[in-house]
LUMSE-362271 format. One record per residue (C-alpha): residue number from 1; residue in three letters; chain; y, z negated, x. Coordinates in Angstrom, 2 decimals. Each point is the difference from the previous one (the first is absolute). Layout:
BEGIN
- NUM	ALA	A	Y	Z	X $
...
! end
This chain:
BEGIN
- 1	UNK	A	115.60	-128.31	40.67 $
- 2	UNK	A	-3.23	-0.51	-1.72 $
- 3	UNK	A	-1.86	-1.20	2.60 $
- 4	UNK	A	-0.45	-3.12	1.92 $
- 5	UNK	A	-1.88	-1.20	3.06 $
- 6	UNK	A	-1.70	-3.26	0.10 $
- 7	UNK	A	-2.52	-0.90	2.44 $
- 8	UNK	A	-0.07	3.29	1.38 $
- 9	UNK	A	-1.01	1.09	-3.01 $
- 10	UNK	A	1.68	2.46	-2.67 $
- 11	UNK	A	0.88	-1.47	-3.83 $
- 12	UNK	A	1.48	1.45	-2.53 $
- 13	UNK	A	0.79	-0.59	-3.90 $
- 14	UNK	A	0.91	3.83	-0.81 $
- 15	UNK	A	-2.89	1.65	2.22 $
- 16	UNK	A	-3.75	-0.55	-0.25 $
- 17	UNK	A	-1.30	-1.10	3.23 $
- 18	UNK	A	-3.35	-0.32	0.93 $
- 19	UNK	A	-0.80	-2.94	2.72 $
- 20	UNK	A	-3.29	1.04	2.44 $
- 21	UNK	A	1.08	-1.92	2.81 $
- 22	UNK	A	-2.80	-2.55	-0.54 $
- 23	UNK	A	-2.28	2.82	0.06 $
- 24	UNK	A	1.10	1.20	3.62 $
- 25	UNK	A	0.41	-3.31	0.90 $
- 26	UNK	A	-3.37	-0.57	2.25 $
- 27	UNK	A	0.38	4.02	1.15 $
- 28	UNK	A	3.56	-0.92	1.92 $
- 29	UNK	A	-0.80	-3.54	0.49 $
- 30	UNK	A	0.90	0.52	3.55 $
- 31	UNK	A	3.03	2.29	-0.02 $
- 32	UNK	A	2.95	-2.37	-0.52 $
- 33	UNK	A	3.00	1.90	1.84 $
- 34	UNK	A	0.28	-1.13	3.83 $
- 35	UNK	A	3.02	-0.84	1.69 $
- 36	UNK	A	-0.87	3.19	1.54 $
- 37	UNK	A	0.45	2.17	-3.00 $
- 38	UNK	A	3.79	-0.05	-1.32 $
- 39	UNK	A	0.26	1.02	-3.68 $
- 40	UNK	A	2.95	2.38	-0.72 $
- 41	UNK	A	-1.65	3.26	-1.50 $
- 42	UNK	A	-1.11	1.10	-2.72 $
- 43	UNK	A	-2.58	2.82	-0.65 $
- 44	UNK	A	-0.59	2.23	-3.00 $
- 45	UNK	A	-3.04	1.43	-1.00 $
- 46	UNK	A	-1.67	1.90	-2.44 $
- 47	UNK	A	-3.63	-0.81	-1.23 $
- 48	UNK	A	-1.96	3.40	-0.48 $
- 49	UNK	A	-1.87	-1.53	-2.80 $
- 50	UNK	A	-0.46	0.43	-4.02 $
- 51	UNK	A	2.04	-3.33	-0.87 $
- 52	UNK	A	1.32	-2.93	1.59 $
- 53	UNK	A	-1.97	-2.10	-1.24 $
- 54	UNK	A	-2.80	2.00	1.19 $
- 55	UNK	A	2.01	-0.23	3.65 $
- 56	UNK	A	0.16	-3.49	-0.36 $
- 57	UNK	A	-3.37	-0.46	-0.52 $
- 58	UNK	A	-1.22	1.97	2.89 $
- 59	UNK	A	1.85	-1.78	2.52 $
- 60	UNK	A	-0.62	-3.41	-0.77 $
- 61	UNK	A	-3.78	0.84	0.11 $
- 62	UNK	A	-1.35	-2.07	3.22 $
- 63	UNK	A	-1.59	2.72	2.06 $
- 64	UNK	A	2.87	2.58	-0.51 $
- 65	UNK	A	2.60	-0.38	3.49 $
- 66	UNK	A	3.01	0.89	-1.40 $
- 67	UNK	A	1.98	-2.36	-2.10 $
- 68	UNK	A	4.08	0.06	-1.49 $
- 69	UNK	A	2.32	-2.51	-1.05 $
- 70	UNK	A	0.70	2.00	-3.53 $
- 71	UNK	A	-0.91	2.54	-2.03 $
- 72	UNK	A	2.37	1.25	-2.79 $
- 73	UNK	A	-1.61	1.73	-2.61 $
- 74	UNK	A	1.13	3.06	-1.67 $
- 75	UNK	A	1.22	-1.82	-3.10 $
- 76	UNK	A	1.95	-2.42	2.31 $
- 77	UNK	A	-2.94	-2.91	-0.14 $
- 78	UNK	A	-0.33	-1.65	3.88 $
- 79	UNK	A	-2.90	-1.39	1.55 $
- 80	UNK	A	0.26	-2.33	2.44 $
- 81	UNK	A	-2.79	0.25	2.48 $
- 82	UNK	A	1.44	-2.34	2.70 $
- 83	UNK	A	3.10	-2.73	0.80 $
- 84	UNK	A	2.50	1.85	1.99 $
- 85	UNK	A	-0.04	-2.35	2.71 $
- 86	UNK	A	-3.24	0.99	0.77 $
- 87	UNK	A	-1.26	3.23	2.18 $
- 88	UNK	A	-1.02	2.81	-2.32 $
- 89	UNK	A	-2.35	2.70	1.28 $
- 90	UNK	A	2.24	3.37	-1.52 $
- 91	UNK	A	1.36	1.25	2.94 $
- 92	UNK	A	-3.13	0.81	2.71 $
- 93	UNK	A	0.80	1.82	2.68 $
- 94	UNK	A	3.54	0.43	0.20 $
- 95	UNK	A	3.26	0.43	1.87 $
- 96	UNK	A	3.69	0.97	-0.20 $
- 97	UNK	A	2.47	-0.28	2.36 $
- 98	UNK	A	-0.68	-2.43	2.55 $
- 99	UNK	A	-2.88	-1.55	-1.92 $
- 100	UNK	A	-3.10	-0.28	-0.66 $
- 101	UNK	A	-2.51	-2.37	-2.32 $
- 102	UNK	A	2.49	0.19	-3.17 $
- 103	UNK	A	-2.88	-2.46	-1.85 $
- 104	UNK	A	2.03	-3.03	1.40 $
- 105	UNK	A	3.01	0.80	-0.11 $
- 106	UNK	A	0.25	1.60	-3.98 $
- 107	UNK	A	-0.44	-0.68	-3.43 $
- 108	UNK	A	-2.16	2.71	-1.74 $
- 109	UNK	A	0.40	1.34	-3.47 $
- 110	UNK	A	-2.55	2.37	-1.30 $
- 111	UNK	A	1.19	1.81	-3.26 $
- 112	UNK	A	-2.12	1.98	-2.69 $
- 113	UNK	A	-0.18	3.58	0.51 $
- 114	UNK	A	-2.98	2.61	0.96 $
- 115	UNK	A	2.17	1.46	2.63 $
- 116	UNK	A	-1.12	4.18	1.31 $
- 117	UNK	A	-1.01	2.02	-3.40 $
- 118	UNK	A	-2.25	3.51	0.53 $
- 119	UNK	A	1.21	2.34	-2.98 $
- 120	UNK	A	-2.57	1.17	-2.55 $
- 121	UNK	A	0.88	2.25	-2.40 $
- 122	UNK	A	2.74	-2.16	-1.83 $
- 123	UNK	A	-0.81	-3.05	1.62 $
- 124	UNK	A	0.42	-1.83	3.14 $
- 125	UNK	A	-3.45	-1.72	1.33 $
- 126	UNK	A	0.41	-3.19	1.84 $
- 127	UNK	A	-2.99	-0.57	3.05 $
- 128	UNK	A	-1.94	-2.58	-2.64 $
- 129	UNK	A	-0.19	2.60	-2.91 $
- 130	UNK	A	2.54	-0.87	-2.82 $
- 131	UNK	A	2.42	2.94	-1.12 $
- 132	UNK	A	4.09	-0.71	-0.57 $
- 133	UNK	A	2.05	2.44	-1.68 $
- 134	UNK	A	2.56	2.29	1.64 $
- 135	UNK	A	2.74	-2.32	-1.18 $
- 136	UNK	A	-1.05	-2.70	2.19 $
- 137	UNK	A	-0.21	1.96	3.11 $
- 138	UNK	A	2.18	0.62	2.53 $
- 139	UNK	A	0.00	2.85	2.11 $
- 140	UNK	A	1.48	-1.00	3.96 $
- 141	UNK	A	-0.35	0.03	4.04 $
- 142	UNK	A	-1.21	-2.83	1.27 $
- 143	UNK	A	2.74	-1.39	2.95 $
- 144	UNK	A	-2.96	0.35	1.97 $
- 145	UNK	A	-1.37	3.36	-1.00 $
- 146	UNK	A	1.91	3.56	-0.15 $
- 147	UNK	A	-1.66	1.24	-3.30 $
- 148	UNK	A	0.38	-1.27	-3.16 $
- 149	UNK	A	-3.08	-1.45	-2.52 $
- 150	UNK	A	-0.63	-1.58	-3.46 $
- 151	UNK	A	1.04	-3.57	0.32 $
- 152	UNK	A	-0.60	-3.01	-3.14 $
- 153	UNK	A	3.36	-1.29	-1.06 $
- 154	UNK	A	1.18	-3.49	-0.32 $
- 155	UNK	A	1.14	-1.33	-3.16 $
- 156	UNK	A	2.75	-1.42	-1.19 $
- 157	UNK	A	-0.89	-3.42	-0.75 $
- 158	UNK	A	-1.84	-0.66	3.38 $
- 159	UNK	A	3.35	1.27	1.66 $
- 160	UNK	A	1.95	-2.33	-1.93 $
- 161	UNK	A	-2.60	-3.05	0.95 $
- 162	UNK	A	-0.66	1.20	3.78 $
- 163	UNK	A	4.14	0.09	-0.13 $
- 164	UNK	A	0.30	-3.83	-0.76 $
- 165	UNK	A	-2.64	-0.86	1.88 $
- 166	UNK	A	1.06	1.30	3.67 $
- 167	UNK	A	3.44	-1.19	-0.93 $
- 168	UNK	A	-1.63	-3.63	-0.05 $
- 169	UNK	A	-2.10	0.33	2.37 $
- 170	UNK	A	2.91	1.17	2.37 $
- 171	UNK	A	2.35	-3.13	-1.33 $
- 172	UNK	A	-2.89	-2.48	0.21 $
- 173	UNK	A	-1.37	0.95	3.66 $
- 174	UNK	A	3.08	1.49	1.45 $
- 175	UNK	A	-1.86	3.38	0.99 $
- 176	UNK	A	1.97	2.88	1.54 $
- 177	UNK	A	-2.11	2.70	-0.21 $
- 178	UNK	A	-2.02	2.27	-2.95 $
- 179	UNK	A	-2.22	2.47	1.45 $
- 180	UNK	A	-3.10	2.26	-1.76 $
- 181	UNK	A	-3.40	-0.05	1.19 $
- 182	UNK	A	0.74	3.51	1.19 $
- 183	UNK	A	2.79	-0.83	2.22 $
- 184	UNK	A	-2.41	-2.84	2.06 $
- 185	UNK	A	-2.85	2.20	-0.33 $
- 186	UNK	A	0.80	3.27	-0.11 $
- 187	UNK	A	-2.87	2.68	0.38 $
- 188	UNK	A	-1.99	-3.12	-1.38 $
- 189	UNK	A	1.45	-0.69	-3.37 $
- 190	UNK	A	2.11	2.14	-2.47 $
- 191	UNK	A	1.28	-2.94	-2.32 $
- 192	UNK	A	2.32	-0.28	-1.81 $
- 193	UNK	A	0.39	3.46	0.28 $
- 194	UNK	A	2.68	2.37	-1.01 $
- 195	UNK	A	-0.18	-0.88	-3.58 $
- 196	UNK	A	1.43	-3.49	0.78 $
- 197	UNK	A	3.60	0.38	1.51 $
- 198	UNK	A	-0.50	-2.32	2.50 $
- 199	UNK	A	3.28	0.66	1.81 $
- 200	UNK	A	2.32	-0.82	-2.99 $
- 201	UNK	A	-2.33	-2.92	-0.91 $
- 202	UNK	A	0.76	-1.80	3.09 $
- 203	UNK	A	3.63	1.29	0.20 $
- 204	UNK	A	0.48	-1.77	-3.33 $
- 205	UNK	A	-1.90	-3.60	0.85 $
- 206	UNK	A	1.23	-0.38	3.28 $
- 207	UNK	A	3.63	1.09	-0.09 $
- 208	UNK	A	0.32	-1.26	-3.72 $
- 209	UNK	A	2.35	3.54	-0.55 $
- 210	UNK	A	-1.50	2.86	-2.73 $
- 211	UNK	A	-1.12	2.48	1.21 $
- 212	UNK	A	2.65	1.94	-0.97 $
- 213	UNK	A	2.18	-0.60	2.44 $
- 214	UNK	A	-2.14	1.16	2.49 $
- 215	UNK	A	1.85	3.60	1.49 $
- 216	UNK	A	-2.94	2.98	-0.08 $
- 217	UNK	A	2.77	3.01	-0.17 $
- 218	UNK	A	-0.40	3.79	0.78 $
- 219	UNK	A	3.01	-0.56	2.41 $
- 220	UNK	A	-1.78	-2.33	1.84 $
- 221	UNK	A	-0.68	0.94	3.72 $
- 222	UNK	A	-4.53	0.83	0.75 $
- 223	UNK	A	-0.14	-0.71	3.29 $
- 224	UNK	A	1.82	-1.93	2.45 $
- 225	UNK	A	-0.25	-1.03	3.88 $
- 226	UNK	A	0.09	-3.82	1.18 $
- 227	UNK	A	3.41	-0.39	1.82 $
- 228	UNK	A	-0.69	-3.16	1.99 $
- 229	UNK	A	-2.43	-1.32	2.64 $
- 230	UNK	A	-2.01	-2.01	-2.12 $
- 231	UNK	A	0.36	-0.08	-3.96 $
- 232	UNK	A	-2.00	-2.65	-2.25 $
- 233	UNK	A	-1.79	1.20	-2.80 $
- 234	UNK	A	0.00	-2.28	-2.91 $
- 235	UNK	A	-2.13	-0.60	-3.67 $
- 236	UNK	A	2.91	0.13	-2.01 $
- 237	UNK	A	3.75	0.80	0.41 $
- 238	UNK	A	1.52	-2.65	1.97 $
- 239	UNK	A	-0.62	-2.59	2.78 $
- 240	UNK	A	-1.88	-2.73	-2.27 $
- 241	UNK	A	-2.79	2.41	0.04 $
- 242	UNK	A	-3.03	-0.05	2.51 $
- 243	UNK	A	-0.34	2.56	2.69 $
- 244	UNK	A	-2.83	2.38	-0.40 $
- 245	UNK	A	-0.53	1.48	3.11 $
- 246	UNK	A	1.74	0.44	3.23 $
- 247	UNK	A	3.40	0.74	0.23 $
- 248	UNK	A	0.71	4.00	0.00 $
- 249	UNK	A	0.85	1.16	3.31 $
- 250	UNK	A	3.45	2.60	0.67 $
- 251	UNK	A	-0.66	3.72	-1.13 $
- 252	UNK	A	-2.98	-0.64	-2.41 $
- 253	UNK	A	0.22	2.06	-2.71 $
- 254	UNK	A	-0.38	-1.80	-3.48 $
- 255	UNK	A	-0.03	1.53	-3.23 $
- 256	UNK	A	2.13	-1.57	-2.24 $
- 257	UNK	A	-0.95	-0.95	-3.87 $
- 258	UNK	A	2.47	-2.03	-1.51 $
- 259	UNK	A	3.25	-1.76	0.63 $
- 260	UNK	A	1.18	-3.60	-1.26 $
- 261	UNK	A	2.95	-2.41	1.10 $
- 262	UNK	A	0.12	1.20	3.63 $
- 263	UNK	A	-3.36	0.79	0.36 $
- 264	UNK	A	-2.22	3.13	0.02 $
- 265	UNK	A	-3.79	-0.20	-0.70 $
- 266	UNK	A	-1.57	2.21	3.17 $
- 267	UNK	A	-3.34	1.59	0.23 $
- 268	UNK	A	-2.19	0.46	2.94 $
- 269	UNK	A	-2.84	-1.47	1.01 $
- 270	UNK	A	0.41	-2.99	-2.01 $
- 271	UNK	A	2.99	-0.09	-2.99 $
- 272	UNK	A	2.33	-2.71	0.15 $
- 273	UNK	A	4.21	-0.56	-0.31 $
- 274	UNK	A	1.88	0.40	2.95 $
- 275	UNK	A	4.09	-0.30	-0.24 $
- 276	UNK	A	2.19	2.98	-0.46 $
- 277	UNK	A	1.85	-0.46	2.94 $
- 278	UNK	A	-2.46	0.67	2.51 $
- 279	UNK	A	-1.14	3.23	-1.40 $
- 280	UNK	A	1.31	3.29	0.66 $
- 281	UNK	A	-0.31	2.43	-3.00 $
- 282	UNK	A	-1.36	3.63	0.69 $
! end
């Protein structure tokens, strides 16, 4: 692990990291977390912008009401806008499961990319004006949307450095749960987007397994139908994980996207694990 916490505060000998916390400092003077707010989720983001330090720079700016706790650059540099144990203003308006106000209860991480691309010619347009190459584009549907567009893709090295980071960040504060933007405020937001594989990403951090192992076969069943009265829907494949919504009531039919150790990731108006068991396979 190259990475350390000390403070609430991010060092490192191997990464550059930029410290701006003293620069945010008088704009969340007030937003220590609350006894109200427990902290056990983390949110990724991306920052629709050229850079990250250009990001970075933007959000520590006084009048602007948004704020994160990181922002990863594409060449793997982080800027650290403010302490984790204080309330960042990423999330807005927001909700999943049976909450709502994510802002107090996450960690935010903002990483370098210019998100939706329009195609011109040979080149993909992000909404500010610069032009990246077909080779760093990535044609998807949104798990929001039922069409595909141009998305910006992520590069290895801020992979690699948004990698070790959540992992700490998960040790350190004991959090449970990674969710995008688009999953607490979907219709809303679109980050991380397809181009970030959000689902493997917090596979790998939370269950510490590779991705690998995770069962996505042409045998396995589409669609299934909840077998019991009432069926809890979980954030990750097995009971250490946090509910997400109210348990699935008998007959509901679920569509069914993965399978892993006992467990079968379902589909229907929210997307969670559920176990095997309790569903019966069309």
């Amino acid at each position: 692990m190259s990475f350390s916490i000390e403070n609430h505060i991010l060092s490192s000998e191997k990464h550059k990291i930029t410290d701006w916390t003293k620069e945010t400092a008088k704009k969340n003077s007030k937003t220590y977390r609350q006894s109200g707010g427990e902290l056990d989720t983390l949110i990724m983001h991306y920052t629709g912008g050229r850079s990250g330090e250009s990001s970075a720079k933007y959000l520590i700016r006084p009048e602007v009401k948004a704020s994160a706790h990181i922002v990863i650059d594409k060449s793997g540099e982080v800027f650290q806008l403010v302490p984790f144990n204080k309330v960042a203003w990423h999330a807005g308006v927001s909700s999943y499961g049976l909450r709502s106000g994510f802002n107090k209860y996450s960690i935010g991480i903002e990483m370098d990319n210019a998100g939706v691309l329009t195609k011109v010619g040979n080149e993909f347009q992000a909404w500010f004006g610069v032009r990246y190459p077909e080779n760093e584009v990535l044609q998807a549907t949104h798990r929001n949307e039922s069409s595909p567009r141009y998305w910006h893709t992520y590069t290895p090295e801020l992979i690699e450095v948004a990698q070790e980071i959540a992992e700490l960040l998960v040790k350190e504060y004991k959090l449970n749960s990674i969710l995008g933007h688009e999953e607490i405020s979907p219709g809303r937001k679109q980050d991380p987007g397809p181009a970030f594989e959000l689902d493997k990403f917090r596979d790998m951090i939370l269950t510490g397994r590779d991705v690998d192992e995770t069962i996505i076969s042409d045998n396995l069943p589409s669609s299934g139908v909840v077998a019991v009265d009432k069926l809890n829907i979980r954030s990750g494949s097995s009971t250490s994980f946090d509910k997400v919504a109210k348990p699935l009531s008998r007959g509901l039919s679920v569509e069914i996207l993965e399978e892993k150790d006992g467990w079968v990731k379902v589909k229907t108006s929210v997307t969670g694990w559920v176990k095997k068991d309790f569903v019966t396979t069309k």
